[in-house]
C-alpha positions as CSV (number, residue, x, y, z in Angstrom):
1,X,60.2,101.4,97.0
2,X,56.5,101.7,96.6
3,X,54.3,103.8,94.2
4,X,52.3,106.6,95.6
5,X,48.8,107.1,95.1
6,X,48.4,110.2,92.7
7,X,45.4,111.8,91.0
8,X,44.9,112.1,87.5
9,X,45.5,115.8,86.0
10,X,44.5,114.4,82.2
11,X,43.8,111.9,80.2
12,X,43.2,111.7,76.4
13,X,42.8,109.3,73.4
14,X,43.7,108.5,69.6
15,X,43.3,106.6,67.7
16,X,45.9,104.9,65.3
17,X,46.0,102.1,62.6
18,X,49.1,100.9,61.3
19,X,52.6,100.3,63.0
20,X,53.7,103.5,61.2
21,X,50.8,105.3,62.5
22,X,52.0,104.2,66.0
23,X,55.9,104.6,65.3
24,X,54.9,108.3,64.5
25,X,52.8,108.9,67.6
26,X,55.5,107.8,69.1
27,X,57.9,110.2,67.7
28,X,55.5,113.0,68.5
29,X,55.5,112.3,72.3
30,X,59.5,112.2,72.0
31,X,58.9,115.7,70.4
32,X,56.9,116.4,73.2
33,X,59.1,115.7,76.3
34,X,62.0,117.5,74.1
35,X,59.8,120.8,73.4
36,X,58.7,120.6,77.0
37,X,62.2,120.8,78.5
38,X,61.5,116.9,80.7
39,X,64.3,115.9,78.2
40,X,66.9,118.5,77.3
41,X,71.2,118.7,76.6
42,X,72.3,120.4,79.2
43,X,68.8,122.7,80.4
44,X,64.7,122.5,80.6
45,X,63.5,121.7,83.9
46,X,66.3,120.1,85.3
47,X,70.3,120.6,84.7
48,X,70.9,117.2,83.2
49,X,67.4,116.1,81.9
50,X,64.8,114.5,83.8
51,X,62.6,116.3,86.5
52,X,63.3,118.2,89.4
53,X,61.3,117.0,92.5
54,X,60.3,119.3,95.6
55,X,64.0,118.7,97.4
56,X,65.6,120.0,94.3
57,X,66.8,116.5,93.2
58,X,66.4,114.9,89.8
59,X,64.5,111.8,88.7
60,X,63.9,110.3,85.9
61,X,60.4,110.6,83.8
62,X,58.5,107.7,83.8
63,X,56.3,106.4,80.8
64,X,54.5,103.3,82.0
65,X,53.1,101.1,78.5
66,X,50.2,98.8,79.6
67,X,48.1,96.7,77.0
68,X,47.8,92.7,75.6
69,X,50.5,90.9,73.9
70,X,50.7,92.2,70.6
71,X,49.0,95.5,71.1
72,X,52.3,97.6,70.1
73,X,53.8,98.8,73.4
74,X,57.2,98.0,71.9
75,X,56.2,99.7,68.9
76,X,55.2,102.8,70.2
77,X,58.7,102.7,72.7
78,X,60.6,102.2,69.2
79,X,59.0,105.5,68.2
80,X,59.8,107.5,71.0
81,X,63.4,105.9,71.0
82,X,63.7,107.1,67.4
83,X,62.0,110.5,67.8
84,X,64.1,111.5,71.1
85,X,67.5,110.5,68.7
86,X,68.4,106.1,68.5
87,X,69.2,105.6,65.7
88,X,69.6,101.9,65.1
89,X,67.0,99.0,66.0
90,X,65.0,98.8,69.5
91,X,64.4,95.6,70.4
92,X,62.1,94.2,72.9
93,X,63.6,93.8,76.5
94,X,61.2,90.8,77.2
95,X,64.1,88.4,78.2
96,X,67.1,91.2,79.0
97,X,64.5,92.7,81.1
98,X,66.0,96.3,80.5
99,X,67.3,97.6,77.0
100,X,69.6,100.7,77.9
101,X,70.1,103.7,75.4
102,X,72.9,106.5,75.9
103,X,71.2,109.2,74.0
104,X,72.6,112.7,73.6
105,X,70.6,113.8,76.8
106,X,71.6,110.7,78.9
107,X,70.5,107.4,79.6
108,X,66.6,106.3,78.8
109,X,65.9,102.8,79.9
110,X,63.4,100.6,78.5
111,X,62.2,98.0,80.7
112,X,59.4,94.9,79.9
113,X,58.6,93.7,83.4
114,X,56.4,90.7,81.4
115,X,59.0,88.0,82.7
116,X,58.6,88.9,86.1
117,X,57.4,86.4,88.4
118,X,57.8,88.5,91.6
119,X,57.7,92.6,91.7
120,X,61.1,91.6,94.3
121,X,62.9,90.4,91.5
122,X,63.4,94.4,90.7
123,X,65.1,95.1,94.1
124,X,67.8,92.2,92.7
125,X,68.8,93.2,89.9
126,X,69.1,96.5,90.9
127,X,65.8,98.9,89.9
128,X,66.8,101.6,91.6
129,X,70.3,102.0,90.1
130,X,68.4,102.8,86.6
131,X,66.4,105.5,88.9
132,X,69.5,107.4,89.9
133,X,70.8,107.1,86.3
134,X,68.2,107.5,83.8
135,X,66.4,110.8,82.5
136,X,63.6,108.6,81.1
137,X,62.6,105.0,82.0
138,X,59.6,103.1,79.5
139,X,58.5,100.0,81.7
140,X,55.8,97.8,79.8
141,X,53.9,96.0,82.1
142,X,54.1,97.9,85.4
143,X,51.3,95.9,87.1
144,X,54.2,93.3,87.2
145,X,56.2,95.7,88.9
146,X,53.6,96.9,91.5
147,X,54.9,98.2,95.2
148,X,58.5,98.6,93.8
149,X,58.2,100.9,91.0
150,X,58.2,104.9,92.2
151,X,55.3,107.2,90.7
152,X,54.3,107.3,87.1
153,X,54.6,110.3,85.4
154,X,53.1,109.2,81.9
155,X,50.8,106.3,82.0
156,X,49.6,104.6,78.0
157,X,47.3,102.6,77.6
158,X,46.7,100.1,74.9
159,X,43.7,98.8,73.4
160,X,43.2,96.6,70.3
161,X,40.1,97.3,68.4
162,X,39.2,95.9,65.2
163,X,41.8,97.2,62.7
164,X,43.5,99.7,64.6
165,X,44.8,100.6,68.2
166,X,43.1,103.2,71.1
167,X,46.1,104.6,72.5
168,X,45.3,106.3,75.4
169,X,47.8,108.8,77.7
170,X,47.0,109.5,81.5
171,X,49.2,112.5,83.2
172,X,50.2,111.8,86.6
173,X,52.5,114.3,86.9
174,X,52.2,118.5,86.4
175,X,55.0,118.1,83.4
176,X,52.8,114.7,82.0
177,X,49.6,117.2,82.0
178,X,51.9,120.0,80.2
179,X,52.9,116.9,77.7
180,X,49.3,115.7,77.0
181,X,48.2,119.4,75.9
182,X,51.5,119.8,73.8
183,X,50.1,117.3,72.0
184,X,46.8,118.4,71.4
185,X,44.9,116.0,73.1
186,X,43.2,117.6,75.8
């Protein structure tokens, strides 16, 4: 599987200080792709959730999370967990590699590709099988995953600054760009 080259349609920034401040930012993208019908029970752009592609098929969205250790990509993933419905704790996938959640919209699939040595390893333990199956996949660390991961949807970026985070969203896709200005960002 290999990404695509795709243009950027928007990108925006905020700025947050605080885990709570990045919890809730969190929850307001989760908002977001439920308002915008990406995730939905049973409707929004696709029957079961997810997005429809050009041959009518579903596939999931995909949220990449890039930044340094520490800068709160787990953080912000807990947020959008907990805003799109988990309730209970979200722990980081660093050694599990994947952290599956059945939410009431289907599967979402949070992946931290940090432990990777080789992007191959996702063809073995079987990457695509989360593809046909989730209706949202987080991945921190995609550059790990490069040449096997399909096209981002959602890319966030990460930045530590003095006392407080730069958190900023890139849409990939036309629903990412619909999600960016539901938020208020462009």
């Amino acid at each position: 599987m290999t990404a695509e080259v795709t243009k950027v349609l928007a990108t925006a920034s905020i700025e947050l200080a605080g885990e709570a401040a990045m919890i809730e930012f969190g929850a307001k993208i989760a908002r977001g792709l439920l308002i915008g019908g990406g995730l939905s029970i049973g409707g929004g752009l696709s029957t079961g959730g997810g997005l429809s592609t050009s041959e009518g098929t579903e596939k999931p969205i995909i949220m990449t999370l890039q930044g340094d250790l520490g800068a709160g990509k787990t953080t912000l993933s807990r947020g959008v967990l907990q805003g799109l419905g988990h309730v209970g704790n979200v722990k980081s996938p660093t050694y599990t590699l994947v952290e599956p959640y059945q939410l009431a919209f289907g599967a979402v699939y949070h992946f931290d590709l940090y432990r990777l040595t080789d992007a191959e390893e996702l063809e073995y333990m079987g990457f695509a099988d989360y593809l046909t199956d989730g209706k949202l996949c987080l991945i921190e660390w995609p550059e790990k995953g490069q040449g096997f991961l399909p096209q981002t949807d959602i890319g966030i970026q990460i930045s530590q600054l003095e006392e407080s985070r730069c958190v900023t969203l890139t849409a990939y896709s036309a629903y990412a760009e619909q999600l960016v200005s539901q938020l208020g960002m462009i």
